[in-house]
Every structure is written in structure tokens, then in C-alpha cells.
C-alpha positions in Angstrom: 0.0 0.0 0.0 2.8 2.5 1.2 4.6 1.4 -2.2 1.6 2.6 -4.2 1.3 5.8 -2.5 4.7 6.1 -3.2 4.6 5.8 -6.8 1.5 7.9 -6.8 3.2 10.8 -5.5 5.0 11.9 -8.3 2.4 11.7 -10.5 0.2 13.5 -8.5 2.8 16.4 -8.6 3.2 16.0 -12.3 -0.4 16.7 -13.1 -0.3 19.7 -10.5 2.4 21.5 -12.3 0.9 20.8 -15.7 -2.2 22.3 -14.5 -0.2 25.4 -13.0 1.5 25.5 -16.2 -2.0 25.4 -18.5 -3.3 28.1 -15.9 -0.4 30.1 -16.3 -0.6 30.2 -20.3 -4.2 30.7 -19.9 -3.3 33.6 -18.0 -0.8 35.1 -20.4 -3.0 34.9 -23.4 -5.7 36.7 -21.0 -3.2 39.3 -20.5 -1.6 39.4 -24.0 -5.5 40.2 -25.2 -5.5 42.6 -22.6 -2.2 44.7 -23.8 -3.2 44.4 -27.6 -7.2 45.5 -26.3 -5.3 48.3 -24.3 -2.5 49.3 -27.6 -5.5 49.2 -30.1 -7.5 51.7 -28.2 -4.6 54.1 -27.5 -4.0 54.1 -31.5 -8.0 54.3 -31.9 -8.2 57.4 -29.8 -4.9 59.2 -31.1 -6.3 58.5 -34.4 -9.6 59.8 -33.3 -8.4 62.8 -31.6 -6.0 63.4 -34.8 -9.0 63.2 -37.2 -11.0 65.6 -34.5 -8.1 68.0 -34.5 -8.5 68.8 -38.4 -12.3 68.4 -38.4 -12.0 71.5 -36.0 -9.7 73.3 -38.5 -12.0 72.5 -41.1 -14.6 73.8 -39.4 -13.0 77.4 -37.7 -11.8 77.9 -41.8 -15.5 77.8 -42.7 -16.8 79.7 -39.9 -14.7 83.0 -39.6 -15.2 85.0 -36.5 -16.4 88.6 -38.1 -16.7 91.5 -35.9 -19.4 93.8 -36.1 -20.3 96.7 -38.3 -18.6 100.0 -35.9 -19.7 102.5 -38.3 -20.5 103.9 -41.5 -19.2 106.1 -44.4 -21.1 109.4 -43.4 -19.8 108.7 -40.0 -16.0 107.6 -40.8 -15.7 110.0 -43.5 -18.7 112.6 -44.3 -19.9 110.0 -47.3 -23.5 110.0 -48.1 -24.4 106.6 -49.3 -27.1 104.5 -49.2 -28.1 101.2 -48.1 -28.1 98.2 -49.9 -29.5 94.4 -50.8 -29.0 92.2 -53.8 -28.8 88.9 -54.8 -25.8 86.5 -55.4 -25.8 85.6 -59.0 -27.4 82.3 -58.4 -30.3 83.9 -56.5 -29.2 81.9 -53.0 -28.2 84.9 -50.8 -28.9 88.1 -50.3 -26.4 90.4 -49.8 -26.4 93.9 -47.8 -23.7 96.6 -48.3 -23.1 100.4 -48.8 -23.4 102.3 -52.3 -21.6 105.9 -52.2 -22.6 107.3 -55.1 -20.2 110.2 -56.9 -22.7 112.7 -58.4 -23.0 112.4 -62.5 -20.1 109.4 -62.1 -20.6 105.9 -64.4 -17.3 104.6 -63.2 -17.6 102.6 -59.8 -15.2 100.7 -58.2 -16.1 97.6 -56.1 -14.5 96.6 -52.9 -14.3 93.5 -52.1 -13.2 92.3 -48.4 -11.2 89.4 -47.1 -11.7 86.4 -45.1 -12.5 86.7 -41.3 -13.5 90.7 -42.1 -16.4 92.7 -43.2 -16.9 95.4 -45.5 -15.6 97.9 -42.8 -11.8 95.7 -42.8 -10.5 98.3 -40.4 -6.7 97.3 -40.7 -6.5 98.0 -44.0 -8.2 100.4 -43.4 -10.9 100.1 -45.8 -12.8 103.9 -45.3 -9.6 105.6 -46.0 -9.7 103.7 -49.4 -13.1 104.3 -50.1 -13.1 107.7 -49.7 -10.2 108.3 -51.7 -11.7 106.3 -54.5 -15.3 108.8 -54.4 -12.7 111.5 -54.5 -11.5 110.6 -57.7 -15.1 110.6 -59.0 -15.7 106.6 -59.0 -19.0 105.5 -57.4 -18.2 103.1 -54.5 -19.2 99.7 -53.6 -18.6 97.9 -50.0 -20.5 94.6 -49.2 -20.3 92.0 -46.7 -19.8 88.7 -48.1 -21.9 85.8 -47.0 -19.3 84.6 -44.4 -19.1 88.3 -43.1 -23.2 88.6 -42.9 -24.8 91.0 -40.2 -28.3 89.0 -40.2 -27.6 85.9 -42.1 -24.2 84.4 -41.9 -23.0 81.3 -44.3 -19.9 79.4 -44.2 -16.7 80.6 -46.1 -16.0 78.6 -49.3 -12.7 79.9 -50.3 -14.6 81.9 -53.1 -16.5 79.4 -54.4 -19.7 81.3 -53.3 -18.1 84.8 -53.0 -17.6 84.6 -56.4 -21.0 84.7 -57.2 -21.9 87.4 -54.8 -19.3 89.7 -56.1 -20.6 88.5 -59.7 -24.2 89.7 -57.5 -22.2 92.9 -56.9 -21.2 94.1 -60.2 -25.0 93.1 -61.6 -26.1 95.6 -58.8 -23.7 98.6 -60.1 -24.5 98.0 -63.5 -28.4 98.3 -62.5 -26.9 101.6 -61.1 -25.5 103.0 -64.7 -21.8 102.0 -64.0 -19.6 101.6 -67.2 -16.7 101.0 -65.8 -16.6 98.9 -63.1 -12.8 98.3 -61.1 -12.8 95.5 -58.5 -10.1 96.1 -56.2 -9.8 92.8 -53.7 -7.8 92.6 -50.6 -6.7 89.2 -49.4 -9.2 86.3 -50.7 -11.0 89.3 -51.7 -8.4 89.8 -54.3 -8.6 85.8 -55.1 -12.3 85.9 -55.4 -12.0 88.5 -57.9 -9.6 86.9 -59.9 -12.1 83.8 -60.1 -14.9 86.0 -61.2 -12.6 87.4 -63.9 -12.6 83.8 -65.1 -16.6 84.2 -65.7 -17.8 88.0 -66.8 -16.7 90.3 -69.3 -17.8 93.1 -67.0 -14.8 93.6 -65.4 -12.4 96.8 -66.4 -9.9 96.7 -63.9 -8.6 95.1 -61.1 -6.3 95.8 -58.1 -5.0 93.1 -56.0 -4.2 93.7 -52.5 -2.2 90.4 -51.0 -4.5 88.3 -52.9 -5.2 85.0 -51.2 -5.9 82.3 -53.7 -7.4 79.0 -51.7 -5.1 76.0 -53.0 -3.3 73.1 -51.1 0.1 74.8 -50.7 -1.6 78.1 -49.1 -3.7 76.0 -46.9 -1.1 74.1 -45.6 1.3 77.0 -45.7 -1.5 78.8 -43.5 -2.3 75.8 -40.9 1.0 75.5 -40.4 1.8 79.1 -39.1 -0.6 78.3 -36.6 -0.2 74.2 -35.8 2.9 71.9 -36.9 1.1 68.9 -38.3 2.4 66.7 -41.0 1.4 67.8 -44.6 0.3 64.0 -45.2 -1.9 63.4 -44.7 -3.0 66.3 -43.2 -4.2 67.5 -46.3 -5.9 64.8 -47.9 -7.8 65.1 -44.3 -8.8 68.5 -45.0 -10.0 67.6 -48.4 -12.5 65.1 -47.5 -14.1 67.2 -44.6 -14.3 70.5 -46.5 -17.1 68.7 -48.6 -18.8 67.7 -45.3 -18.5 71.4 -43.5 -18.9 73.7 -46.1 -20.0 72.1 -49.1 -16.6 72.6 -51.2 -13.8 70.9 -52.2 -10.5 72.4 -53.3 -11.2 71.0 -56.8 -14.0 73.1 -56.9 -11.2 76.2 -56.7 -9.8 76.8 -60.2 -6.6 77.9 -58.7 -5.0 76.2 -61.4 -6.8 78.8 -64.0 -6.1 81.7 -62.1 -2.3 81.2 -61.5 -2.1 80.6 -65.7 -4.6 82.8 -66.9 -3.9 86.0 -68.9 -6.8 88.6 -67.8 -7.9 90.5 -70.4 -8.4 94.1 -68.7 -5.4 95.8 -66.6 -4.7 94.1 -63.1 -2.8 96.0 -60.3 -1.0 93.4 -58.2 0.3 94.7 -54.5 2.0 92.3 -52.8 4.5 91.9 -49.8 7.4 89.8 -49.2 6.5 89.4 -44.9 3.7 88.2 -46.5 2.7 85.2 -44.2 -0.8 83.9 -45.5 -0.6 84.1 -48.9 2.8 83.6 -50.4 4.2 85.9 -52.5 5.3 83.9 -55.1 2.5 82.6 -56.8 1.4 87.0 -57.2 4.6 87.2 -59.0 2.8 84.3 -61.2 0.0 86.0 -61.6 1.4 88.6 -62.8 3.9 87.4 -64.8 1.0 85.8 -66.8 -0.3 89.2 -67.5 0.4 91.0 -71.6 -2.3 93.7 -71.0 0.2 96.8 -71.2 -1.6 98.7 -68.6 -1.0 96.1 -65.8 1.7 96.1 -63.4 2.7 94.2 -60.1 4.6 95.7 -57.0 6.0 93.3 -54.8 6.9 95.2 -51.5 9.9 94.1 -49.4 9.3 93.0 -46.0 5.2 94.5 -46.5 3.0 92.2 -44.5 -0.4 91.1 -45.5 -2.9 93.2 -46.3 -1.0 96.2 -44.5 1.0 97.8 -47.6 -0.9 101.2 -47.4 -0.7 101.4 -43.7 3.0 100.5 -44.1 3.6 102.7 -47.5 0.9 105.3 -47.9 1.8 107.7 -50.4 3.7 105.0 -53.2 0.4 103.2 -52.5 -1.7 105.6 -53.5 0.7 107.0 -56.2 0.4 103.6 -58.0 -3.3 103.1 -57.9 -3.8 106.7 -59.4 -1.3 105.8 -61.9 -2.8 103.0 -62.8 -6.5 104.6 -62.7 -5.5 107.0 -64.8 -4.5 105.3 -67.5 -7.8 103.1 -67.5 -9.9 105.0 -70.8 -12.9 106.9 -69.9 -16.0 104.9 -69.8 -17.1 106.7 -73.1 -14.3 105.0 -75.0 -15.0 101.5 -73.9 -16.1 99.0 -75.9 
């Protein structure tokens, strides 16, 4: 009997070690499940957060912060003007603004605001413009874009829309008896314009201020002044949630066009080196592109954007009467 016992012993110890050991792996696999469970939902939520970070982007680009109207041209400069509503060219917003007439004037020039601004655009500042344009006889035009909207604000669409409110804009000045209409754009103002130049035959003139054209390298150039992500694939992020948050896509933008295209009426390009949203170089495109002998470019060392006149007054001014004065009277227009 003691013999059997004996023998039974190590047996008995065998099966309780395998039984530790099968526990044991049990055990492991548990925890390996665990750690991988754990890993996977770190890299979930990074990925998450990563994909919430430019949804956020996307959505502050399409929703600018616009201050409030502070005042008007009879107020800021002794202007009488009078209010204004009209129609985007499509018919899908209305859009309010300020008409200064000039007294037995068919020439009109149309200012046209940048992102995250209204018509007012104080930095630039915009009165001081507009009331040196009425002096030189023009009729003036300053409208809030849909993005900028006092009563009913849209999203920004990089001038997808805008274009067809200015397009709205120079419909309403026609209504009024202009002949010559000037579009003078600051910032994606100034891009804007150059994609409705694409599309009418109305426009005389343009003068670019630190025209911002909406295209991947601009985007990325901008985001990154403010956040250092990865350009991959931040972009191709930012691509598939503009669609969602603002209804365009940058295919939708004919940058493309606009950096080749040779305008057929006189362009003014003012540009700035300091220039931190919109890069210089692709103004110096622009204009480069340009045969119509009246047009000229002025690229500004160390100017920042949109702050050329503030920064150089008098050559500011000096070139846009220059180049106003050699537009032909309204008369002689074909």
C-alpha cells in the first residue's frame, strides 16, 4: 500500500504542475488580449483625436469670426451713401452693403473684403480707401460677403460662393448706370476676384491687394503658421471634410486657372514679401502671366499682408492713381 502511494506521488505532482503550467498560459494569453485591447485603443483614440483636430480646423476655416459693423461712411468720412440688398448671381443669398454714389459718375469701383473681415476691414483700413476712391469721382461699392453677414451668416468657401456674390455685386452697379466697373480685392477678396474674372466680361480693372488664392500649398502654408502637423496626410484630411462642413472641395477652386490665366483688362497686383498667408510667389505668377500693357505688379519688401498702405501710404496711392489714370474713360470702352 505505502509502495503505491509512493509511486503515486510523483504523478500527482506532475499533473499539478501541468495544471499550474495550463493556468499560467491561460493567463498570459488573457493578458496578451488585454495589452493588444489596451494598444489598439490608444492608436484608436490618437487617431480619433488626430482626425477631430483637423475636423476642427476645417470647421474654424469655414466659420470665420467677423466683428461687427462700428460705423459707417457718413460717420467715418462725411460719405453720403445709401443702403443696400441684392442677390448673389445664383439667387441663393442676399447680400447687404453700402453704395456711395459720386454725383453724374458711371465709373464705380467695387470693394471686395477678405476672409475673417467685413466690408468695414479696419486694418487695411478700408474707409480711408473708399473715400479716396469717391474723390476721384468713382461711385463706390462695400459689401459684406456671406461669411461676413450681419443678419444671415454662411460658411466661407474659399470663393467658391463669394464669387457669385461679387458677380451679384457688379449686376447691382450695372443696375446703377456703371460703365466701368474696377474690382479692387484685398486678401481672398483679391482671389475671389480673380475667379470671377474667369466668368464675366464686366470687369475693367482690377487691383489686387495680398490676394489670397485657396489651393493646397496656401492651406497648408496657412495651418501651419498656426499648428505643426504633417502635410500628409493632413491634407488629404482636409480635403474630404471641407465637402462635409462647407460644401466645397478644393477642386472646386480653379486655382490652377487663375495662377495661368492672362486677364484681359489691366490688373494691379500689390503684394509683400513678410507676407505670411498668402505667399508671394505665386502673385509674382500671376502677374507674370499678364500681356495687357496697362497692368503692373509691386512686390513690397518685408510688407505684410494686407498692411501695404498702412506701411507705404503715399507710393500706395501713387500707383493706384497711376494705374486709374490710364484706365480710358467709360465713353471710349467697348
Amino acid at each position: 500500500m505505502s509502495m503505491a502511494t509512493g509511486r503515486n506521488a510523483p504523478i500527482s505532482r506532475t499533473a499539478e504542475a501541468d495544471s499550474t503550467s495550463s493556468v499560467l498560459s491561460t493567463g498570459m494569453i488573457r493578458l496578451k488580449h488585454i495589452l493588444l485591447a489596451l494598444i489598439l485603443s490608444v492608436v484608436f483614440f490618437l487617431i480619433f483625436c488626430f482626425i477631430a483636430l483637423h475636423a476642427y480646423i476645417a470647421w474654424v476655416l469655414s466659420n470665420p469670426t467677423v466683428a461687427p459693423l462700428y460705423s459707417n461712411p457718413k460717420l467715418a468720412k462725411g460719405m453720403d451713401y445709401e443702403s443696400v440688398n441684392f442677390p448673389s448671381l445664383n439667387g441663393e443669398k442676399t447680400i447687404s452693403g453700402w453704395y456711395i454714389p459720386s454725383e453724374g459718375s458711371n465709373r464705380t469701383i467695387i470693394l471686395s473684403h477678405g476672409y475673417g473681415a467685413n466690408r468695414e476691414e479696419t486694418w487695411v483700413p478700408m474707409y480711408d480707401l473708399a473715400h479716396y476712391a469717391h474723390n476721384l469721382d468713382f461711385n463706390v461699392l462695400m459689401f459684406d460677403y456671406a461669411f461676413a453677414s450681419q443678419t444671415s451668416k454662411d460658411v466661407a468657401t474659399g470663393g467658391k460662393e463669394e464669387k457669385l456674390q461679387l458677380l451679384g455685386a457688379i449686376e447691382l452697379v450695372k443696375q446703377r448706370g456703371a460703365k466701368q466697373i474696377v474690382v479692387w480685392g484685398f486678401s481672398m477678396g483679391g482671389g475671389t476676384a480673380l475667379q470671377a474674372g474667369l466668368e464675366t466680361k464686366d470687369i475693367d480693372a482690377m487691383i489686387l491687394d495680398s490676394a489670397f488664392l485657396l489651393e493646397p500649398d496656401t492651406l497648408y502654408h496657412n495651418i501651419k503658421n498656426q499648428i505643426d502637423l504633417p502635410r500628409h496626410p493632413s491634407l488629404e484630411i482636409l480635403e474630404l471634410l471641407f465637402p462635409v462642413l462647407n460644401g466645397t472641395s478644393l477642386d472646386q477652386i480653379p486655382y490652377q486657372e487663375v495662377k495661368k490665366h492672362d486677364y484681359p483688362f489691366p490688373t494691379l497686383i500689390l503684394h509683400g514679401t513678410k507676407d505670411d498667408k498668402a505667399p508671394y510667389p505665386i502673385a509674382e505668377k500671376i502677374a507674370a502671366n499678364q500681356t495687357h500693357p496697362d497692368s503692373s505688379s509691386w512686390i513690397v519688401e518685408n510688407a505684410r499682408h494686407e498692411l501695404i498702405f498702412r506701411e507705404h501710404p503715399r507710393e500706395y496711392l501713387r500707383r493706384v492713381s497711376t494705374f486709374l489714370g490710364k484706365l480710358e474713360p467709360p465713353e471710349a470702352s467697348s
